[in-house]
N, C-alpha and C positions, 0 to 999 in steps of 0.2 A: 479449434472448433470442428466438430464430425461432419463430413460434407456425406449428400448421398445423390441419387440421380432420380430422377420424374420424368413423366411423358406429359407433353404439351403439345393442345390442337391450334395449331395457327392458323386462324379464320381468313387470313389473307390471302392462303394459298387457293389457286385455281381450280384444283381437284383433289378429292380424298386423297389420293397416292401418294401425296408426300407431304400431308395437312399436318401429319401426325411425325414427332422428333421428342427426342431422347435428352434434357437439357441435364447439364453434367457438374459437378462439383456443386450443387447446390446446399447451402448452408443450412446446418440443423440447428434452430431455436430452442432455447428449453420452455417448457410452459407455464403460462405464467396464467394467474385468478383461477379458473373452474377447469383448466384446459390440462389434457392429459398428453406426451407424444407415446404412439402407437407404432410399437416395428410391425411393418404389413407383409401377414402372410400368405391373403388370396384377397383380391381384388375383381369383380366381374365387372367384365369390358363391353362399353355402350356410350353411345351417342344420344348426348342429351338435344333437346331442342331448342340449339345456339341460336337462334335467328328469335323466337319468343323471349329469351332469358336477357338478352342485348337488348331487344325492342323496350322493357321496361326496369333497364339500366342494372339489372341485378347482377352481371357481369360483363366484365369488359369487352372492349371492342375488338383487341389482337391476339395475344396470348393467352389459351383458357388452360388450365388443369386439368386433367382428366381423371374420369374416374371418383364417385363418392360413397360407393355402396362397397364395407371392405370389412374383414377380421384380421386379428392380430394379437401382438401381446405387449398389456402397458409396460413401457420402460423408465419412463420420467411420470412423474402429476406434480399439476400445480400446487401452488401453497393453502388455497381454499378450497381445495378437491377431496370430497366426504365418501363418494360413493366406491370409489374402486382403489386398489393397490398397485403396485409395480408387482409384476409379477403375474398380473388376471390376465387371463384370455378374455379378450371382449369384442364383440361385434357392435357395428354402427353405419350410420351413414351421415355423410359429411353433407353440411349447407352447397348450394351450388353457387353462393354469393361468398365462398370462403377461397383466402386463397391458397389453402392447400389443394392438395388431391390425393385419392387413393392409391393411383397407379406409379407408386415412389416406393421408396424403403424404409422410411419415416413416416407419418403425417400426424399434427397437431389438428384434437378435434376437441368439443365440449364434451365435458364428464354428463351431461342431460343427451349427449345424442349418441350413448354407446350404453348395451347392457351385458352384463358378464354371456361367455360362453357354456352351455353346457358340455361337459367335458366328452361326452359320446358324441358329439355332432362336430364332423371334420372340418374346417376353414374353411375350404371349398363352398361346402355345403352350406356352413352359417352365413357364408359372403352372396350367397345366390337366393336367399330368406329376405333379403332386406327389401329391395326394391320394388322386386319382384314380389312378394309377400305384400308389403303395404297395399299395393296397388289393388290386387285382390283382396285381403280383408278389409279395405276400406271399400270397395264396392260393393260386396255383400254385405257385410258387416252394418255398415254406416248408412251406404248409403240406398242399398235394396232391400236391407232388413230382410233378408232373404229367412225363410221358414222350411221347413219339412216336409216335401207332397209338392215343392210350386218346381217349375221349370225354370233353366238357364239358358241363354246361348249364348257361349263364349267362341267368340271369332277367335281363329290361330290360335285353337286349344293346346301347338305343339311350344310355344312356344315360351319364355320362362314369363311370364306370368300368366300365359291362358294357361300352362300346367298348375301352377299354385291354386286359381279360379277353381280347375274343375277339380282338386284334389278338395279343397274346402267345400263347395258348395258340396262335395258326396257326400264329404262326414259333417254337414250339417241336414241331410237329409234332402236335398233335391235331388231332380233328374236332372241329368246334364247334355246337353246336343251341342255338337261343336264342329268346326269346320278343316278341314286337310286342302294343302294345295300343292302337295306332294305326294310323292309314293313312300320316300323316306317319312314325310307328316303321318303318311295313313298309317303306315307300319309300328310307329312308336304309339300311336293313340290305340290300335287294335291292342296292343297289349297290356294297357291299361287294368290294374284289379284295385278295385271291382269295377268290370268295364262299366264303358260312358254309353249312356241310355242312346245316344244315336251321334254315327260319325258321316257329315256329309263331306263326300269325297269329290271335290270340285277340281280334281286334277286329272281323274280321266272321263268324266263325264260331265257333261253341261247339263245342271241341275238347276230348279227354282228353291232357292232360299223360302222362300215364302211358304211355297207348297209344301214344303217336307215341313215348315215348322208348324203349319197349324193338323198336318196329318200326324203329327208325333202328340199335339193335342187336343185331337178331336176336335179342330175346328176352332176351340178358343184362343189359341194362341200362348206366348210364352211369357212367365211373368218378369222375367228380367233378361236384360242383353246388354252384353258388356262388347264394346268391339275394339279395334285394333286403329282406328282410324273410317272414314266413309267417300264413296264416291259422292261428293258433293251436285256436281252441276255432267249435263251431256257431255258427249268426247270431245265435239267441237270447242267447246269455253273449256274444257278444263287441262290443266297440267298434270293432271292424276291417271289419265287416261290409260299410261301405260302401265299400272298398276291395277291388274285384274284382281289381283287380291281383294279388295276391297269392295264390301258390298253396299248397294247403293242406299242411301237415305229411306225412299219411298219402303223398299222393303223392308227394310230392320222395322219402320214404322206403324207398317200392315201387317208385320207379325205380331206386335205386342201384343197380350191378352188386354182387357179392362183392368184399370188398375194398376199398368204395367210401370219398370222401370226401366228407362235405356241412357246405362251409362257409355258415354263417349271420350275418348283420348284424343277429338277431334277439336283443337282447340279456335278453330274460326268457324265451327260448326254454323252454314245458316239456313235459317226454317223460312220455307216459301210459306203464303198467308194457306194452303190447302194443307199445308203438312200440320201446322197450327190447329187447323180446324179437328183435323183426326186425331190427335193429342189432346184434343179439350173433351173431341166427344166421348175419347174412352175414358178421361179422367187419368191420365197416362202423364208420365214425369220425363224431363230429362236431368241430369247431372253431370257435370264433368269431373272428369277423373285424371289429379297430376300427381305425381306419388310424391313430390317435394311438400307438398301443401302444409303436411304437418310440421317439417321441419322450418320455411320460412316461416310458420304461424310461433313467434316466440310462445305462445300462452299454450299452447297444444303442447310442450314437452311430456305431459304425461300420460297421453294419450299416446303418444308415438310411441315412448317405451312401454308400455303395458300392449301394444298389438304386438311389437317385437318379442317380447318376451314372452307372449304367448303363441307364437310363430316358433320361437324355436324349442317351445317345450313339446310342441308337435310335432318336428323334427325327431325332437329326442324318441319317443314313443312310436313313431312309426308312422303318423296320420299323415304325415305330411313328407316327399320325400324330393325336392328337389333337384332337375335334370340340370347334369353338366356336360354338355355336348364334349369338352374335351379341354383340356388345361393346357398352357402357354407358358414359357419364361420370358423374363424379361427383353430378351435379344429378337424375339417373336412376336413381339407384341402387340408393335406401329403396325405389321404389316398384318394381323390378325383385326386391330381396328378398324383398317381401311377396306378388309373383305368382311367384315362380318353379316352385311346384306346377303351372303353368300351359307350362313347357318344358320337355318330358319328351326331348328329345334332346339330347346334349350337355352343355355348360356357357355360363353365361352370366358375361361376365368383365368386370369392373370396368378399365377404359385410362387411364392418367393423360399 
């Protein structure tokens, strides 16, 4: 039997630096019912949110896989497998309750969670589409119903999903404002075509969020905001503190226009009884945004593949061009995981 190697994040360990291991001769299964095995030829490297995904037992407690956002080319399909051949290139992304992972030379996925590649859009590139893509068109898309004419502010516009955000919201016809917390962030967004309606630049100047978003809209404010995470609570209470990145609740709040939407990646997001009040009086929504949602939702398969496969027909054509900060092999990998807090623009993707 074909043995191959994978990277495992071991939740036991004390610190990133050595959380992350190389597990070696691991056995290749053939696939059996809907399930295809996939030889993976770029995989993009991320930290999922182990401590949510354990809390409601969706994975284990020790040893996690890494890695479910990946392209490749099918090598085996199961015996009830309709949609693709040995021999496609196809992209997908894998359950986070599955116990495969991307970041291997193999991995066994469902023929419903993978769609062919187009053959112009490089591995790299279709592997850095998934994630990062869903997250974005399902928050414009789905859940801002974003329009032509209305305003966005996409927090960490540098980074791979605030780039897919502001690329879609353009060629859906809004204006885009987004935020830089670097000189490398401000540098990759100024050159943005067609540039971004406004970049606040929060790394050499101490600016109000607030102020620039309602002086970008005369005052009314923006009709949707997608952010990165929130300063929840003062510096005193909070664990957040030393992440200045993060802009605080009150304002993302008082920026919204009437009407607005403010989706959050903030998953213990909570709303003091005043903040409530100002969300009811504009008629203002929130929603939360977790890019697996489609894939745990067994009934949404087709919903998942129809955003995917319109994600990479935009790829194909141009609309959409996805930032790959810089590519890694395998030997590079663990230690590219355990810095990645360290590449705030883009994606960093795993090439086989």
């Amino acid at each position: 039997m074909e043995t191959q190697r994978r990277i495992v994040f071991q939740s036991s360990k004390d610190t990133f630096l050595d959380a992350y291991e190389v597990e070696e001769n691991v056995k290749v299964e053939s696939p059996q019912n809907n399930d295809v095995l996939v030889r993976v030829k770029a995989c993009v490297l991320n930290k999922n949110d182990t401590k949510l995904l354990q809390e409601f037992k969706i994975i284990g407690k020790e040893t996690i896989p890494v890695g479910t956002e990946m392209s490749g080319i099918v090598t085996q399909v199961g015996p009830d497998v309709s949609r693709v051949s040995v021999g496609d290139e196809v992209v997908g992304m894998l359950s986070p309750d599955s116990p495969d992972c991307a970041c291997t030379t193999f991995c066994t996925i469902s023929e419903y969670n993978i769609v062919k590649k187009p053959s112009k859009v490089n591995f790299a590139d279709a592997a850095c589409c998934v994630g990062d893509g869903i997250k974005a068109y399902t928050a414009l898309h789905y859940q801002a119903n974003i329009c032509g004419g209305e305003t966005v502010l996409v927090m960490n516009g540098a980074s791979g999903a605030g780039v897919m955000a502001i690329q879609l919201g353009q060629s859906w016809g809004a204006k885009v404002i987004t935020t830089a917390h670097s000189e490398e962030e401000k540098l990759f967004l100024e050159g943005f075509r067609p540039e971004i309606g406004k970049i606040i630049d929060f790394a050499n100047v101490k600016v109000s969020l607030l102020d620039i978003c309602l002086e970008e809209t005369g005052g009314t404010g923006v009709d949707c905001i997608i952010d990165n995470g929130v300063q929840q609570f003062s510096e005193e209470f909070s664990d957040q503190a030393n992440n200045i990145n993060l802009p605080s609740k009150h304002d993302l709040i008082l920026s919204l226009a009437v009407g607005g939407k403010w989706i959050t990646t903030q998953c213990d997001l909570q709303l003091d009884p005043p903040h409530s009040k100002i969300l009811y009086l504009k008629g203002a929504t929130v929603s939360f945004l977790f890019k697996d949602t489609w894939i745990l939702a067994k009934g949404q398969q087709g919903r998942f593949l129809h955003i995917l496969t319109d994600l990479l027909d935009k790829v194909e054509t141009g609309t959409l061009k996805p930032m790959v900060h810089h590519t890694v092999n395998f030997e590079d990998a663990c230690t590219a995981l355990s810095n990645l807090h360290q590449f705030t623009v883009g994606n960093v993707v795993l090439v086989m």
